[in-house]
C-alpha positions as CSV (number, residue, x, y, z in Angstrom):
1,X,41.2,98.6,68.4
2,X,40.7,102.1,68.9
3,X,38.1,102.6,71.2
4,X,40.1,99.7,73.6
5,X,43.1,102.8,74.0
6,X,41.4,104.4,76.7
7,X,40.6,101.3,78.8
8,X,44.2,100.6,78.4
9,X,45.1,104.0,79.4
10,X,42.5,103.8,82.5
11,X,43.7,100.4,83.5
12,X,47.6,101.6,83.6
13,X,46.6,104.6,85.6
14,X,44.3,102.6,88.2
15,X,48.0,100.2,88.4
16,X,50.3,103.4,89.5
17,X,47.8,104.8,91.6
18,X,47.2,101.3,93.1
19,X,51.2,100.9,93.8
20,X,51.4,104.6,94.8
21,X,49.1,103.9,98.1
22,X,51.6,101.2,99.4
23,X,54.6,103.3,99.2
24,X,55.6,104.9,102.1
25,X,55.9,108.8,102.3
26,X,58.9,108.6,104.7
27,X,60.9,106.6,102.5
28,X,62.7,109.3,100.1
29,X,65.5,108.1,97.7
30,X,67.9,110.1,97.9
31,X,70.4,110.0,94.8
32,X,73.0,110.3,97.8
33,X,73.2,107.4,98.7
34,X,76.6,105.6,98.0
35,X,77.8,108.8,96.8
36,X,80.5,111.4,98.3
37,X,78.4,113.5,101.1
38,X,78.5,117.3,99.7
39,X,81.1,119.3,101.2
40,X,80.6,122.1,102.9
41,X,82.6,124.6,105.7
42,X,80.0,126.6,108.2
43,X,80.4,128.8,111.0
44,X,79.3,126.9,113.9
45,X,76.3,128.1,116.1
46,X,77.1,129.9,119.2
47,X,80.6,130.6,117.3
48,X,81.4,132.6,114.6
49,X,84.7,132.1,114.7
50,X,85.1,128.3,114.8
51,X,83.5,126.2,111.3
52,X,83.0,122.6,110.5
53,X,83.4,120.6,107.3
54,X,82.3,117.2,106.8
55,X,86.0,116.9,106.0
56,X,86.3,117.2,109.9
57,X,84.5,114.0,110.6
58,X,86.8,111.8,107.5
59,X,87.5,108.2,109.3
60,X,84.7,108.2,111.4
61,X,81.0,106.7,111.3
62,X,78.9,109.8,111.9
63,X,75.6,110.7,111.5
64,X,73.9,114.1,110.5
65,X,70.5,115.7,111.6
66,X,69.2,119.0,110.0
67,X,66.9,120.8,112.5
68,X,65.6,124.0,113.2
69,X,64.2,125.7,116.0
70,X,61.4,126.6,114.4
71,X,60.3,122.8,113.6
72,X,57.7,121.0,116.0
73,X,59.2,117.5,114.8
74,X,62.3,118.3,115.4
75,X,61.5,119.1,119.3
76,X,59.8,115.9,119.8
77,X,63.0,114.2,119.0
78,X,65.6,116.3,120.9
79,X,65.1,114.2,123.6
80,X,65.8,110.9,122.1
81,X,68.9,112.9,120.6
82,X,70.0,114.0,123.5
83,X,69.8,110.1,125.2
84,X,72.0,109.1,121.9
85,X,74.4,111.3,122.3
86,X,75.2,110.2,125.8
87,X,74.8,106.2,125.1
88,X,76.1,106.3,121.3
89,X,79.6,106.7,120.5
90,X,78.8,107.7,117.0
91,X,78.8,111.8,116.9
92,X,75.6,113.8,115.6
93,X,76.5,116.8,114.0
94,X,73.3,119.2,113.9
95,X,72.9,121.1,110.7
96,X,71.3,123.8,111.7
97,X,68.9,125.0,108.5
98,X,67.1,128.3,107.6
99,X,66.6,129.6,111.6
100,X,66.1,133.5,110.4
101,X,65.1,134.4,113.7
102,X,68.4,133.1,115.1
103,X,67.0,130.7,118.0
104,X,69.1,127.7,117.9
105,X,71.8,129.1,120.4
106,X,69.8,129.7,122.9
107,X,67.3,126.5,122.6
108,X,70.4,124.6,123.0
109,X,71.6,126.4,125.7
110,X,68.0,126.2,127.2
111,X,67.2,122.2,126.6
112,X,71.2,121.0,126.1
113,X,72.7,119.5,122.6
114,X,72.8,116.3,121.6
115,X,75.4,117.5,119.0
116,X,79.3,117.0,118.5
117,X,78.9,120.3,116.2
118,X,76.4,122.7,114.9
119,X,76.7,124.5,111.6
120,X,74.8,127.0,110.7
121,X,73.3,127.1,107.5
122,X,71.4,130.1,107.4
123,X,70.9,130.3,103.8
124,X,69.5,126.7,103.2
125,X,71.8,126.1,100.7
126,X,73.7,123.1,102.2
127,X,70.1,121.4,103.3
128,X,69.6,121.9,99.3
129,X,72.8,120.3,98.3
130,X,72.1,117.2,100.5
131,X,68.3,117.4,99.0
132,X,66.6,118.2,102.1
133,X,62.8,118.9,101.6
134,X,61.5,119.6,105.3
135,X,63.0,118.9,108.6
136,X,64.0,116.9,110.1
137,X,66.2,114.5,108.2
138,X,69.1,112.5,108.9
139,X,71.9,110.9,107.2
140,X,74.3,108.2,108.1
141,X,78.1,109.0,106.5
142,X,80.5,106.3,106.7
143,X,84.5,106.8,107.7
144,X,84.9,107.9,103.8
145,X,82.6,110.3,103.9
146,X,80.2,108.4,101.8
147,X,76.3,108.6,102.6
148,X,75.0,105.7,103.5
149,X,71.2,106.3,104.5
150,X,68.5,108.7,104.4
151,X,65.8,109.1,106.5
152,X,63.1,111.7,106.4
153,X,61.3,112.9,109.3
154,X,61.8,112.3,113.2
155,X,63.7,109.8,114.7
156,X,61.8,107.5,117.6
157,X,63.4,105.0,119.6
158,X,61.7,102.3,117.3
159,X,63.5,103.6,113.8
160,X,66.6,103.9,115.6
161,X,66.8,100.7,116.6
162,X,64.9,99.2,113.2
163,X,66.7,101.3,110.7
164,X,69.9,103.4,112.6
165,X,71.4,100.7,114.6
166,X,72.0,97.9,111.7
167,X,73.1,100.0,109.3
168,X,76.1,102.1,112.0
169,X,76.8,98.3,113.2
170,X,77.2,97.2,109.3
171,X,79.8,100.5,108.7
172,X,81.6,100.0,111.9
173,X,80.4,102.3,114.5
């Protein structure tokens, strides 16, 4: 029986591996989801003097992208964001994570904003509350506040539609 063990052990590995190259890298579970979205309160970007809570947007359907100007990805979708936020009526809210060098004011400025609101989390430590790894990632928050979906990496027209649109239609938006 003993010199079977490692065969076993072998055979188990190959199976994880095996599942492990149909899983998709995108697809992040987030322990999030159907829980309370962390709170927060920011200073907004452009404006020290004005902040924003998630306790702002309570009874509405909104959804949350963390950016940065300093993220390639997150440029390729601005556009698309920007056509949302005119056809949409849910509001983005733009989380605007780790920018050290201070660009986001004027790339919005520059290109427009497809935002309702920007905080300004300098520090990363609201991105690492809400478990971002990378940007960008977005969130769906229903009218209690609860998050409702994850979704890691940029938005095209194809996962809006595919994953974005059922899921605001199912909360209401």
């Amino acid at each position: 029986m003993k010199r079977w063990i490692p065969l076993i052990v072998f055979l188990v590995l190959v199976g994880f591996f095996a599942k492990g190259l149909f899983l998709n890298p995108r697809e992040v579970p987030s322990p999030f989801i159907g829980k309370s979205a962390p709170a927060f309160t920011l200073p907004v970007v452009g404006d020290a003097n004005t902040s924003f809570s998630p306790a702002d947007m309570k009874g509405k359907v909104w959804v949350m992208n963390v950016w940065a100007p300093w993220c390639v990805s997150c440029r390729q979708e601005h556009g698309l964001l920007m056509a949302l936020a005119q056809s949409q009526p849910v509001p983005i809210v733009g989380l605007n994570w780790k920018d050290k060098d201070r660009e986001a004011a004027q790339l919005l400025s520059d290109q427009g904003s497809p935002y309702f609101a920007v905080p300004d989390d300098l520090s990363g430590k609201v991105g690492i509350d809400y478990g971002v790894t990378g940007t960008p990632e977005t969130y769906v928050i229903d009218k209690g506040g609860i998050v409702r979906m994850k979704h890691v990496g940029p938005i095209s027209p194809d996962i809006w539609k595919e994953k974005f649109e059922p899921k605001l239609k199912e909360l209401g938006a």
